[in-house]
C-alpha positions as CSV (number, residue, x, y, z in Angstrom):
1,X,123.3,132.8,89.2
2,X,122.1,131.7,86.4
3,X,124.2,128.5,85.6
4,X,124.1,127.6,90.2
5,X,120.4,127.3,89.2
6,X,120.9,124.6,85.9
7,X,123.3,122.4,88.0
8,X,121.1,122.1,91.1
9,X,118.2,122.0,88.6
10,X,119.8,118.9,86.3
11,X,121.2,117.4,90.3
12,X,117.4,117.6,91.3
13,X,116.6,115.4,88.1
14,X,119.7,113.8,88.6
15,X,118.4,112.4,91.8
16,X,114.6,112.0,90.9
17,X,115.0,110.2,87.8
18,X,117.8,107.6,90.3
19,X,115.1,107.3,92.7
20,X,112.4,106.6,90.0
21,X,114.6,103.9,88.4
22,X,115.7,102.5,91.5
23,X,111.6,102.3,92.6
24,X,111.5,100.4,89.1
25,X,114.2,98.0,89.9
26,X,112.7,97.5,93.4
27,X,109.2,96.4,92.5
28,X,110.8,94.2,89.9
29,X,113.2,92.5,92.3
30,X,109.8,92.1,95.0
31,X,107.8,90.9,92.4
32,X,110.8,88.0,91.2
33,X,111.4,87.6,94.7
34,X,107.1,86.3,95.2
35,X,107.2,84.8,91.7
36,X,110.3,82.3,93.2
37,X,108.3,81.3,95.8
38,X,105.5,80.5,93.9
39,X,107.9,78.6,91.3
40,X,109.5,77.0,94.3
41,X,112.9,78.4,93.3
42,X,114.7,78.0,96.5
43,X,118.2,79.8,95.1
44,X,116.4,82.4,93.3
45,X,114.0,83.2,96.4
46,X,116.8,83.4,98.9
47,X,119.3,84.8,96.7
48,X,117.2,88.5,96.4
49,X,118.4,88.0,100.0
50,X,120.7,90.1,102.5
51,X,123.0,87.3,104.2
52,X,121.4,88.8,107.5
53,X,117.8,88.9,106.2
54,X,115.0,88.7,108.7
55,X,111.0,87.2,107.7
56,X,108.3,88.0,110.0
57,X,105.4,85.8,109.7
58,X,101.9,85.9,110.4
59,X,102.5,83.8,113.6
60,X,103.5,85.7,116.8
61,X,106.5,83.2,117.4
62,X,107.7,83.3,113.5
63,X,110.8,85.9,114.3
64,X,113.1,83.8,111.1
65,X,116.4,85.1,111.4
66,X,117.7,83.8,107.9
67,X,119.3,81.1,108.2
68,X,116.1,79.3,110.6
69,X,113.7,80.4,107.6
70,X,116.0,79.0,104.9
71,X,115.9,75.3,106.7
72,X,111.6,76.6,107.9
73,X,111.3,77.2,104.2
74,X,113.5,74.5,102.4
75,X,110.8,71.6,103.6
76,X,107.9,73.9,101.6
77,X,110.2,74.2,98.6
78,X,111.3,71.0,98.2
79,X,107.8,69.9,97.7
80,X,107.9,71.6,94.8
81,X,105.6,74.2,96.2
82,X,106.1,77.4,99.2
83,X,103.9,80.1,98.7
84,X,102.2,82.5,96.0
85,X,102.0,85.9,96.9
86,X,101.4,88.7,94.1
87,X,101.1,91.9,94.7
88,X,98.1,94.2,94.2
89,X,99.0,97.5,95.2
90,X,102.4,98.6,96.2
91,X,104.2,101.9,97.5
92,X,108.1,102.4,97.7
93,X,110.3,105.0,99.2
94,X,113.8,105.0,98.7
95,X,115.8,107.2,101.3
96,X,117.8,110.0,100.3
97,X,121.2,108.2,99.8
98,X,119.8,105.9,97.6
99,X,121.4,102.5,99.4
100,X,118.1,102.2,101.6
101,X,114.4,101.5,100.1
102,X,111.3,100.6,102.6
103,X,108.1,99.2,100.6
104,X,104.5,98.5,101.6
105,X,102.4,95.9,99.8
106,X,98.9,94.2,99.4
107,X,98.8,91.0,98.8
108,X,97.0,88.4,96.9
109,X,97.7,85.0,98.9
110,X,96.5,81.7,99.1
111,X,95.4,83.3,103.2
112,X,93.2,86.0,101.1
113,X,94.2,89.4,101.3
114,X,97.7,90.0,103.5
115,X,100.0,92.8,104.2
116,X,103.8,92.8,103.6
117,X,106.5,95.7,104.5
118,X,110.0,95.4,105.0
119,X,113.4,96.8,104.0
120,X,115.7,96.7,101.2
121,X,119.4,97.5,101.0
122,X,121.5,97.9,97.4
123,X,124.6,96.0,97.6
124,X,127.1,96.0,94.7
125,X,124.7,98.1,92.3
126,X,121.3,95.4,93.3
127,X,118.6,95.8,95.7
128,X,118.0,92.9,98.4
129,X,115.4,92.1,100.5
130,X,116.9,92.5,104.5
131,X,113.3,92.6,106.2
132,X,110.3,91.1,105.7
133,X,107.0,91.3,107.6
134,X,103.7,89.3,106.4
135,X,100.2,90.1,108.3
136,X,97.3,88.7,107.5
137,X,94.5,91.7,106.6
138,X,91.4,91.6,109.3
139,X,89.0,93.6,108.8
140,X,88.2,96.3,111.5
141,X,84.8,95.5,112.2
142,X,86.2,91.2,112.3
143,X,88.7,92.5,114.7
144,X,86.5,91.3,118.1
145,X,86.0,88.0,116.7
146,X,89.8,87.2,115.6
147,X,90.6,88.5,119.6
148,X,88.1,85.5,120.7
149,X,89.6,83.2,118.4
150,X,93.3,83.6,119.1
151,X,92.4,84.8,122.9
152,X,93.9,81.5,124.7
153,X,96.8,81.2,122.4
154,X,97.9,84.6,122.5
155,X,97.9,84.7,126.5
156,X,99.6,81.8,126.9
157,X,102.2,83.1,124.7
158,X,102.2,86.7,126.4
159,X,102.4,85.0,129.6
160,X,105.9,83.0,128.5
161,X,107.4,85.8,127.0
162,X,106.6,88.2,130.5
163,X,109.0,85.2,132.3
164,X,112.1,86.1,130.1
């Protein structure tokens, strides 16, 4: 009994001290993937990537399957600068297999205080970055005037999407 309890007990730190390390790795790949952007490093920015990556942005029509946000995002970079994001607080949870992370983030931006969450996936031994959503923070009690603001937009919008 004795020794079935030391092997699940070093498997249990097996797996916690993999998790921790790969929570490590994680935040350091999110925080090269903001500091690309920021450096306009259009390789280095799309190459902590999945080939079938997704980026939700702050508009309701900004859906950028990869390849759409590469050529969306290639104009910004070219210009020698895209966007600075840096992170201010941060929570990771990587899934029990340990090929599957999902993160939270607040962010520092040049739009004030956002929101980012998405998915990662380790391929060949290194996390990439599959899903990406960006909001823009709005404070609660702001909420009301944001709804007047966007009011026309967003039911023009709702009203195209209702006719697909």
């Amino acid at each position: 009994m004795k020794t079935y309890s030391y092997i699940l007990f070093l498997h249990i730190c097996a797996v916690s001290t993999g998790q921790e390390t790969d929570t490590k790795t994680i935040e350091k790949t999110l925080d090269a993937w903001h500091r690309a952007a920021a450096e306009a490093d259009f390789d280095g920015y799309f190459g902590l990537m999945t080939h079938d990556a997704v980026f939700i942005g702050t508009d309701a029509t900004e859906n950028w399957q990869l390849a759409e946000f590469k050529e969306y995002a290639k104009l910004h970079f070219d210009k020698g600068r895209a966007w600075s994001f840096t992170a201010v607080e941060r929570n990771v949870y990587v899934d029990a297999t340990g090929q599957f992370a999902w993160f939270d983030e607040l962010l520092d931006t040049q739009m004030k205080l956002c929101r980012g969450s998405g998915v990662l996936k380790k391929i060949d031994g290194s996390w990439k970055i599959a899903h990406y959503v960006l909001s823009i923070a709005v404070p609660n009690e702001h909420v009301g005037e944001l709804i007047k603001i966007k009011e026309a937009m967003d039911n023009a919008l709702l009203e195209e999407l209702r006719k697909n």
